[in-house]
C-alpha angles and dihedrals in degrees: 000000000000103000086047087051090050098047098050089043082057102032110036095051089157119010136336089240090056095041082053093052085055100055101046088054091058093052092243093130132040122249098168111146088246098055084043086050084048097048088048084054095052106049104024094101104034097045091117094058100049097096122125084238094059095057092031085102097058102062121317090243089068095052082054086052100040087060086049093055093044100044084055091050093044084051088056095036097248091132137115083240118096095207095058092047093048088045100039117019114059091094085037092052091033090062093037087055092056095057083057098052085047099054084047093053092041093061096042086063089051082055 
């Protein structure tokens, strides 16, 4: 709990949005279409239970770690509110539909 503390009181100064944007500019994380498409996998269908209350009874470390993960899906607009996907996810659902795109072309060669 301590070292996660630690890290969000360095590295998010301002905002967690703003620490992300960071990172992805220094090519810490990876932003490739197939890893969005993944991420998109992942959460489509759980996006309304990823809440910090609805993990608060769990431990009160997840709830720190669920508003994490949220606040980094409403920054790409992968997110239940319309604002957030009009704002944010053109270039999140752009490269996801690439992928998309990719996997199709892909199995059209096997054919």
């Amino acid at each position: 709990m301590e070292k996660c503390c630690f890290y969000f009181l360095n590295e998010a100064k301002d905002k967690i949005g703003d620490m992300l944007i960071n990172i992805v500019k220094d090519n810490k994380i990876d932003v490739s279409e197939d890893n969005l498409y993944k991420v998109y996998m992942l959460v489509k269908d759980k996006l309304d239970i990823i809440v910090p209350s609805h993990f608060n009874k769990i431990c009160s470390t997840t709830p720190l770690i669920t508003f994490y993960i949220k606040d980094i899906l409403n920054f790409l607009g992968i997110s239940t509110d319309e604002d957030d996907i009009k704002q944010k996810g053109y270039w999140t659902y752009t490269f996801i539909i690439n992928a998309i795109e990719k996997k199709i072309n892909k199995i059209k060669n096997y054919e």
